[in-house]
Each structure stands twice: as C-alpha cells, then as structure tokens.
N, C-alpha and C positions, 0 to 999 in steps of 0.2 A: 519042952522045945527040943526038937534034935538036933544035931549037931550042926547040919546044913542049916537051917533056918537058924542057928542062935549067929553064926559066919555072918549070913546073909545082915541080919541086925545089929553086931559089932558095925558091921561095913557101911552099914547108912547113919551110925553113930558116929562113924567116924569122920565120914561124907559132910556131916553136919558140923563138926568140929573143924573140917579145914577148910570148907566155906568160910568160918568166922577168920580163923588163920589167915588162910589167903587171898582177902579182901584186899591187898595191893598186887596181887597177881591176876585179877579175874580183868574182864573187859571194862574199862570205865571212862568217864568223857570228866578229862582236866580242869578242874579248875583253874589251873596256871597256865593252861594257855599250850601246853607241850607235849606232843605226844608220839604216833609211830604213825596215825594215821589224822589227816586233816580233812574236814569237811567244809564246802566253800557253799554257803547255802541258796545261792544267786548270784549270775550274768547275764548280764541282756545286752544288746547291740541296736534295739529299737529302740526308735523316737530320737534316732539323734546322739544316743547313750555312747559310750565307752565302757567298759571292764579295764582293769588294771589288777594287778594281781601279784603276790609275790609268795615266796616258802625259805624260812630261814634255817640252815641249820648251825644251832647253837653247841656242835659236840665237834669232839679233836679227831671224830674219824668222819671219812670218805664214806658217803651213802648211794643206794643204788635206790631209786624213787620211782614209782611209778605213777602217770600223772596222766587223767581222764577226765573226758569233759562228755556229760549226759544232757541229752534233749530234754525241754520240760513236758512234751506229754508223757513219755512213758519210761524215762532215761534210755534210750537205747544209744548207745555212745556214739559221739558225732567227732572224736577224737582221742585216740591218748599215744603215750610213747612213754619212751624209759629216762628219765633225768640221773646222769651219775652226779652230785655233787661233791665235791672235796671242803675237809674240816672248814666250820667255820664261813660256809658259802652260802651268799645272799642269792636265788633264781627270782629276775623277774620278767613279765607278759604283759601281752594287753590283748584284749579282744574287742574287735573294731568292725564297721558292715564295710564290704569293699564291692561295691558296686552290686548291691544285693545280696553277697555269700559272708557271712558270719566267720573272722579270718584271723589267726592266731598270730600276733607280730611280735620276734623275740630281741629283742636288743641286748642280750647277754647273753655270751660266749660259752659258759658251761657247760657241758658234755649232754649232749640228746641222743640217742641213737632212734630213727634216724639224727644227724646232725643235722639239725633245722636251722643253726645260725650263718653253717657257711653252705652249704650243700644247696638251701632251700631261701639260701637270703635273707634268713630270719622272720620268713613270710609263710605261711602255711594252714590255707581254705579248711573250715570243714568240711565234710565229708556226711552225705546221706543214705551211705548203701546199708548201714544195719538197719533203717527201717523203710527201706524201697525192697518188693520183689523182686530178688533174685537169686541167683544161682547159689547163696550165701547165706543171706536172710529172707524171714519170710515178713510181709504186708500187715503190719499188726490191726490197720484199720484204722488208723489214724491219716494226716497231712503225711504228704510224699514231696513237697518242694524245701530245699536246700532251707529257704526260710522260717520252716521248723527249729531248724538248730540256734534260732538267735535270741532265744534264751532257754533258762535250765539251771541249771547247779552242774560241781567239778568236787573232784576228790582227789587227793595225793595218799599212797599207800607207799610205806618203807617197805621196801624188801628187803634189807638186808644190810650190812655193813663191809663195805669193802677192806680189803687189806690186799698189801702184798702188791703186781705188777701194776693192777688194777686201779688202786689206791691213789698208786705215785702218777698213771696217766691221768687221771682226772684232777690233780691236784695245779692248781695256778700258781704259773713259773713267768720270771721276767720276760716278756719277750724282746728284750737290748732297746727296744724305743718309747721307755717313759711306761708304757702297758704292762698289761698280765692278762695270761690267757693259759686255759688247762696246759698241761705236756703234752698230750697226744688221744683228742676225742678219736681220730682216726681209729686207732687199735681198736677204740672200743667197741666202732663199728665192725671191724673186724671182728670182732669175737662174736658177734650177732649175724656171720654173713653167712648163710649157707651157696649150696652147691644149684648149678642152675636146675638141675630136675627136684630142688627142696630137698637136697639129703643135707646132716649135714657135713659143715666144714670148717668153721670158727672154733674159736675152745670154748664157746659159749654154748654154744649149739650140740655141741658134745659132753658139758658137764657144765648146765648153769650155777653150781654152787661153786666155781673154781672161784676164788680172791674172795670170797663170800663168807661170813658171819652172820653167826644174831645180829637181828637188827637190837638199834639201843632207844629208839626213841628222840627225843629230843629237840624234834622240829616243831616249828610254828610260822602263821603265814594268815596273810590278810588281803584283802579286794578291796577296791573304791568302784563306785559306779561314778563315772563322769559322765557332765552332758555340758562340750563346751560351747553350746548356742546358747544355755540357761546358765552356764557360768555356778551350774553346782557338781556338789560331789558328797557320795553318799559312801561309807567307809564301813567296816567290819571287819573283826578278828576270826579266819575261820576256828571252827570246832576239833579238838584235841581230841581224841581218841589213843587210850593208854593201853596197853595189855593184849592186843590184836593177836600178835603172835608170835610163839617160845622158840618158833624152830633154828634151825643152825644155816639159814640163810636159804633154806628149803621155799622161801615165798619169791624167788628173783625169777622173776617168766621172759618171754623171747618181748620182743616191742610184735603188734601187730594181733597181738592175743587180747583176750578180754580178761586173762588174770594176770596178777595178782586181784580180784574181786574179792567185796566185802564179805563172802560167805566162802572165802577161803584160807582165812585164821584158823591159827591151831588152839585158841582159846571160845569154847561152847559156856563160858562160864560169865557170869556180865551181874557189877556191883552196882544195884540201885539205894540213891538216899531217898529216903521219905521224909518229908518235909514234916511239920506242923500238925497233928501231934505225937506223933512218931520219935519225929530227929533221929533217926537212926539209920545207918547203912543194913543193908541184907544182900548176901549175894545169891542167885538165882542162874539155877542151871537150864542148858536149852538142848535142845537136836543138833541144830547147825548153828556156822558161827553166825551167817550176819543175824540169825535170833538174838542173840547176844548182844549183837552193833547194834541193832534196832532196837532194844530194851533199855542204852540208856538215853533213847528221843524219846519212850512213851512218856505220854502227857495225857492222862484225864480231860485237861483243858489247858489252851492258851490264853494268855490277854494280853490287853493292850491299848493304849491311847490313839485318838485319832482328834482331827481338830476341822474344821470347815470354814475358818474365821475371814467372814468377808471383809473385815477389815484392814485384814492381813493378804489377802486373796491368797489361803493356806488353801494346798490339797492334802491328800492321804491315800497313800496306798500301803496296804498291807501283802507282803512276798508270805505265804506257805508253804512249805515244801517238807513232801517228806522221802527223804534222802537214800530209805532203804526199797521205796514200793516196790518197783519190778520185779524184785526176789520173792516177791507175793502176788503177783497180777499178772505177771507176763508169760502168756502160755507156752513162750518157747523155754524158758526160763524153768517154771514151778516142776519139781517134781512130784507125778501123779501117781507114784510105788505108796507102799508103807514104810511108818515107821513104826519102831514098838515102843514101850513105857512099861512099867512094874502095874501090876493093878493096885491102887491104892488100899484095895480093899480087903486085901490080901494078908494074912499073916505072916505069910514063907517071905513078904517083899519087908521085911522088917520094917514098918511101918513110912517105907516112900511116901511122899508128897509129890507132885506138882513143882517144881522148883528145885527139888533133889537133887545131887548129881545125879545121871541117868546110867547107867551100866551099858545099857542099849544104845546111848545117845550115837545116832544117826545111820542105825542099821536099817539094812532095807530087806533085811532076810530074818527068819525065824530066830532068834537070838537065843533060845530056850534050850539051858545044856552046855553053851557054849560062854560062859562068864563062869569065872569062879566061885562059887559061894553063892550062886542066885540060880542055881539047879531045879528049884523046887520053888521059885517066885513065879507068880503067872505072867506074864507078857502079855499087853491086849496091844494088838496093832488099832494104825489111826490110818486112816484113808484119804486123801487130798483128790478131791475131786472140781475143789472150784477151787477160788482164791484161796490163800493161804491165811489165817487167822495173824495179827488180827483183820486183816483186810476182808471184804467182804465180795469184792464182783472183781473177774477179771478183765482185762482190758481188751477190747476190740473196738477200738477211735475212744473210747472214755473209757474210766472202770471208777463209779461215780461211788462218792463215801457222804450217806447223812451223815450233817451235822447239825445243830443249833446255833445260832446268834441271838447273843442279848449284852443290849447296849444300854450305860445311863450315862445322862449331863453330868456336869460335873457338879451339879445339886443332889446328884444320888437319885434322882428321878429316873426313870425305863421311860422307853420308847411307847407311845401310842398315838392314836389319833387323835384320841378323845381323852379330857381328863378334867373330871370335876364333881362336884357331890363329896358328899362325907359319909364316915363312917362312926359310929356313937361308939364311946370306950364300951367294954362289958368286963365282967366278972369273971375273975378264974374259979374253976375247971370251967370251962367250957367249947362245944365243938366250933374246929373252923368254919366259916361262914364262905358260900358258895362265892366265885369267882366273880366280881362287878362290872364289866367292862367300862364301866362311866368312869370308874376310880382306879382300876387296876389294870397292869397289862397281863391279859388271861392268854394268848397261846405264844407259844415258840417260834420263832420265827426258823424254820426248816431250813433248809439249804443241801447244795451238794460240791465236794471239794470234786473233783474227777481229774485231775491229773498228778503228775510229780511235784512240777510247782503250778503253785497257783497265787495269781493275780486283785488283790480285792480293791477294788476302787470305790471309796468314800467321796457319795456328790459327785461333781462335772471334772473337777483337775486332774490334768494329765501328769502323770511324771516317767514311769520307764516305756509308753510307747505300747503298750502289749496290742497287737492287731489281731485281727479276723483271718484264718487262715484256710484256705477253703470249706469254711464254712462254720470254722471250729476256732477256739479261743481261749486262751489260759485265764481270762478277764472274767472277773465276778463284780459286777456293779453293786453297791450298796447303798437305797436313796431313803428319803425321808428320817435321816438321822438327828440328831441334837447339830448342834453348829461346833461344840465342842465336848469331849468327853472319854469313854472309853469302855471295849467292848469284851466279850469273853466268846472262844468257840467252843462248845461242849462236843467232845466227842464219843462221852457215853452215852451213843444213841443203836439203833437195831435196823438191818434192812428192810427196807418197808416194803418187800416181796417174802423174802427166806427167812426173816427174821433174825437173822445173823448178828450178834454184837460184838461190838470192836472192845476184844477180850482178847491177850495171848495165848499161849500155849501154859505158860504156867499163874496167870490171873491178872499181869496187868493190863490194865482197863486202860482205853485209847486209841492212839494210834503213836507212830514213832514220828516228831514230827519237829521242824525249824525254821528259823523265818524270822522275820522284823516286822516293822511297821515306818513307813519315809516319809518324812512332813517337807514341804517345797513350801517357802513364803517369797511372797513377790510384793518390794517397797517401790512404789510409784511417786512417792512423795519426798524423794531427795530435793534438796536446793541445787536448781540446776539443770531441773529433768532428769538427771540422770535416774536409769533403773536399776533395780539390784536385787539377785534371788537368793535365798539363802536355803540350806537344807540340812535335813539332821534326821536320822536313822538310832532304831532302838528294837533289839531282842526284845522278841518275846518272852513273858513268861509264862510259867506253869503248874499245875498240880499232878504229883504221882498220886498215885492208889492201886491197892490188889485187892482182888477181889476173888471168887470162886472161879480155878480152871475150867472154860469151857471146851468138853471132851464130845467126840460122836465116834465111839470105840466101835468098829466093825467087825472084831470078833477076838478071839484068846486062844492061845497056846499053854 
C-alpha cells in the first residue's frame, strides 16, 4: 500500500473511531425532552380547533430562536420570525381561525422582531404568498386560499446565545406597576432595521453574530390542541433535537428569511438507536444537515391504537407527518447538481462505507485532488434528478408515498371480510401452504401518504375538522376496521411506477416520520343529561432498520 492510500485508511479508521467517540456530539432527538431545535408535529384551526403552544427556556443565558410555522401540504412556510428570549423565559401562542385566516395571537411580551405583541397587538394572520404565484414564489400545484395554512406542523430553531447589549435588552425588568416586561425589544428591532432601498443599517444587518454565541441548547415546548365547543384538549411535548449546530452563533439570520432551516446545521453527522436486537447506538454520516435531522425520524414503521367503541361513541384520528419532506420533494427546494462519495469499492477509499464520514460531504464540484490523503480515492458522483431519497415523487399538488396498513382487534385477529375454515396442524420440515383467503388475510392493504401531514380517520368521527380544499385533502378515511384495536404502517414499500424504495442515502429503510394517534369519547349517559367529551392523544411508535445503500452513481472521477 503506498503512502497515500495507507493516509487515506488511517483516516477512515479514524473516521470510524470518532463516530463512536462522538456520539454526544452528532445530531440526535432527546430523550429528555431538551434540545437546540424543537419540533411541533401538529396544528390545526379546523372544526372549531385551537393550537396553544409554548417554548421554555430552561438555561441562565438569553437566546435568539427562530420560530416557523409550515403548511401541511408541502410545508412551505405560512410564518415565522425571530423570538429573543432571556434566561429562564417561558414564550407562549395560540393559533386560532379569525374569520377564515389561520391567525397567530401572542399574549406575551417577550422580544419578537417583528415585535408582534406591541407593534401588531399581539395578533398576526398567516400569510400565503410562498405558495401562491408570484414575483417571489413559485405555484407548487397545490391549494392557493389562505385556508391551506390551517393546519401543518412548526418548528423553533436556536440560533444562538445572546450576550452582552443584546442579552441585557431582552431580559425582563420591573416595569414600576406590579409587571415585568423585556428592557428594550425596541433596540432589537433596531438591529434588524435596514435602510429604505434594503441596504443595510441596524448592527444586525451589518454583523448578525454581534452579542452572539454558540447556541447551548436547552429548550423545550409543548402544543395542546383545543376544541372549546367539545370541551377537549389534546396535548404533546414537541420533539428535541440535540447537536444541530457547533457554530459560534454563525446560525442567527435577519427575521423575514427562510433560515435558519433544518438543512443549515453545521453537524452532517446524526446518532441513530437500534432497537431490539441490536440495542445499540451507531452514528451515521450524510451530505447535508437536514439528512442528518431526518435520520433520527426514520422509521421502518409506525404503530398504533385506534378504537371505534360505540359504546363510548370513540373516534380516532391518526396526525402523520413528516417534518423534514420538502427538503426532498419540493422543486424549488432540492438540489439537482451533484454530489460526490468515495467508491466503496475502491481500495485507495480505505475501505468507506455508506454511513462513513464523507470527505466530499456536500460538494457539488469534482472533489478529486482536493482532500488531503484521498488523492488517489475514486469519487463517483450521484445525480438528483427527481425526489430526493428517501422520498420518492416530487411534489406538484401531492408528492404521494406507498405505504401499507395492517390492522388487528385486540384478539390478535387481521382484518378481513371473510374469516372461517380451518387449517390441520402438519409436520415439520415442511413448505408453507398457499395463502386461504377463507382463513387468512392474503393482501396489503396499499395506501398513499401525499403530503407533509397527513390526516387518517378511523370510521365516521370527526375530531380536528380536516376539509376538502379545492378539491384536495390532508384526510385519509380508514373504514371497515375492528371496533377496537391497533394498526401498523409499513413503509418498506417501492414506487409502484420507478420502483423506487424509501431507502436513505446511507441504508435506513423508511421514511423520517411523526405523529400521534387522538381518541375523542363522548358520555351521554351522565345523571342529569348532561354531556361530556373526553380526549387523549399518544405518539407513535416505531422500528429502525438499515439496510443496503441504495446508490444510482452516474459516473467517477
């Protein structure tokens, strides 16, 4: 082995060794509930609904947050803005329909730029111009009325950790009558104000890292869906997100921008557990970050209970969502350049893998020559010409994903129409006997998920409202089910055109994916007449698995 080549494979040895080392520094979803970035997997404002929503920050410094809210056909964002909080600071919202428009109402003071609580009343519409045609964005092919935005998923991203002038204005001071309220959101505005022809002129807009640090982490925040005609309320901790990103406050963007976005961490590096029979963490390197963000929602599959009990007059609706897609489906979005990779097959790549760290990771030019010690590796570029793996179609009004459902009673029974006859024990060794339909439930029930979130309704009950929007619908009806029980959605499945399977880039199998399941029971039988709803919401769960990288290398260097 020559010199270059033995470099090259120290270096992937070594690659491999701080993968194991720095499994608390790679991108990972908290268990504890705390992290740098939060994910909020559902709001709606139909049927009557409310959102409620809040973000705590549990640390002694001042943070700078950024706080977005994505539509659920294809997330294209229907709001966001820059939240400064100071140490120790509870932000909370609510999201309400205000005469048709899906409408942000803030009752707390804490520093927004815009300043939304005084400036704006603490009242603030969303907004549909990133997915209407215009001089901005372009008509993804989906709804175009305002009441697309009323429901979706939201996400808070840390930028950064304030110090210094920054710190002390966002920090809550007496204000002499009993109150507290920041020192001076004003400034902050200022530092965000430019100059009328857009040059700028704030000290923000001149050097966003000013009063700026690593962020630290350490938030966490939760949603309840209300509905106070039914007199329920559906509650969730959103999802923690650790390790996003190391910079020196380098992630703090202007308000009015779409970054700080999930695919703009400085960590490409994402620690998945394997469950069962595994038990073991592995971390897994990618191209871009949100590959990384979206590596720890893949899921093999989801499950989940659902219940129909007419006794109870329960419904069931099941939220999906997957929280990373547009960064794979939306054509304004995916980039359709290259990228390169080591060939695995290669000697000179010291024995790379799929999952490696990547030397290359997220070059869009010939990398060959230009890495130290990978001189003499091959590079084989990858081509993006449709969706981004693991997704499989992009979006133009749907960007629709097979999957499978299968359901049993809670007798451990599957679903069929039919079910009766026997079958005689036999002898082992012997081959499996053909599929019965009299006895067995012999095919899959198909299906397709097509948007960001998606709505699955178990039976006739209604609970968040999902409508028909010209013509199109986040709503997936589920009928002829048990009355009680609980279901699985497999999304080791293949495009049933391109063949395509929901595979990543380095082999997990799936897709990246979150969500609940809402049971609504309604008691008619109080003393008294009186009636009463009750409700109660439950996370999904799930299976990881890796499996063989699926690659379509279009050529080497």
């Amino acid at each position: 082995m020559n010199r270059k080549n033995l470099t090259a494979a120290v270096l992937a040895g070594l690659a491999g060794i701080a993968g194991i080392a720095g499994t608390a520094q790679a991108v990972n979803l908290n268990p504890d509930g705390l992290g740098q970035v939060l994910i909020y997997p559902y709001y709606t404002t139909n049927g009557g609904n409310q959102t409620i929503l809040s973000v705590v920050n549990t640390t002694d410094s001042a943070k700078a947050v950024k706080v977005r809210f994505l539509e659920g056909y294809n997330s294209r964002e229907v709001l966001d803005f820059n939240l400064y909080m100071s140490a120790w600071d509870v932000w909370v919202a609510a999201i309400a329909d205000d005469a048709g428009v899906p409408t942000l109402y803030i009752p707390d003071n804490s520093c927004t730029v815009p300043y939304l609580y005084g400036d704006f009343d603490g009242k603030q519409p969303f907004l549909s111009l990133a997915y209407n045609d215009n001089a901005l964005f372009s008509n993804d092919g989906g709804p175009t009325g305002i009441e697309r935005a009323a429901e979706g998923h939201f996400e808070m991203i840390e930028m950064g950790t304030l110090v210094g002038d920054s710190a002390i204005d966002a920090t809550h001071v007496s204000d002499g009558a009993g109150g507290w309220a920041p020192a001076d959101c004003a400034q902050l505005v200022t530092n965000w104000t430019r100059d009328a022809d857009y040059s700028p002129l704030g000290d923000w807009t001149l050097d966003p890292q000013m009063d700026l640090t690593r962020n630290s982490g350490g938030l966490f925040g939760g949603a309840a869906i209300v509905n106070p005609f039914n007199g329920t309320m559906y509650s969730y901790n959103a999802q923690a997100i650790q390790g996003y990103d190391k910079t020196e406050g380098e992630r703090h963007e202007e308000p009015g921008t779409i970054h700080p976005s999930l695919n703009d961490g400085s960590e490409h590096t994402a620690t998945i557990f394997f469950g069962v029979p595994s038990n073991r963490a592995v971390d897994l390197s990618y191209n871009f970050s949100v590959e990384a963000v979206s590596a720890v929602f893949m899921h093999e599959n989801i499950m989940n209970e659902y219940t129909l009990s007419e006794a109870l007059s329960a419904s069931t609706e099941w939220v999906v969502t997957f929280p990373t897609k547009n960064f794979y489906v939306d054509e304004d979005i995916i980039d359709f350049g290259l990228y390169w990779e080591p060939d695995p097959s290669d000697p000179a790549c010291g024995g790379w893998m799929p999952g490696d760290l990547n030397p290359a990771a997220g070059s869009s030019s010939d990398p060959n020559g230009n890495i130290a010690g990978w001189e003499q590796c091959t590079f084989l570029s990858y081509e993006v010409f449709d969706a981004y793996p693991p997704f499989t179609e992009t979006f133009d009004g749907t960007a629709c994903e097979e999957a499978v459902l299968k359901t049993w009673d809670r007798n451990e029974q599957t679903f069929s129409e039919e079910r009766s006859g026997t079958r005689p024990p036999v002898v082992s060794p012997s081959l499996p006997g053909d599929c019965d339909p009299e006895i067995q439930f012999c095919e899959d029930v198909h299906f397709q998920l097509c948007y960001e979130t998606n709505v699955m309704r178990f039976g006739d009950g209604v609970i968040f409202g999902t409508p028909v929007i010209e013509g199109n619908s986040l709503l997936l009806s589920v009928q002829n089910e048990f009355e009680n029980g609980w279901g699985r959605i497999d999304f080791d499945t293949q495009h049933p055109v391109t063949g395509a399977r929901h595979v990543d880039t380095v082999g997990l199998v799936g897709l990246p994916v979150t969500g609940f399941a809402a049971f609504e029971f309604e008691n008619n039988f109080l003393d008294g007449g009186v009636k009463a709803n009750y409700g109660g919401l439950f996370m999904h769960r799930g299976n990881v698995r890796r499996g063989e990288a699926i690659r379509d290398y279009v050529g080497g260097k």
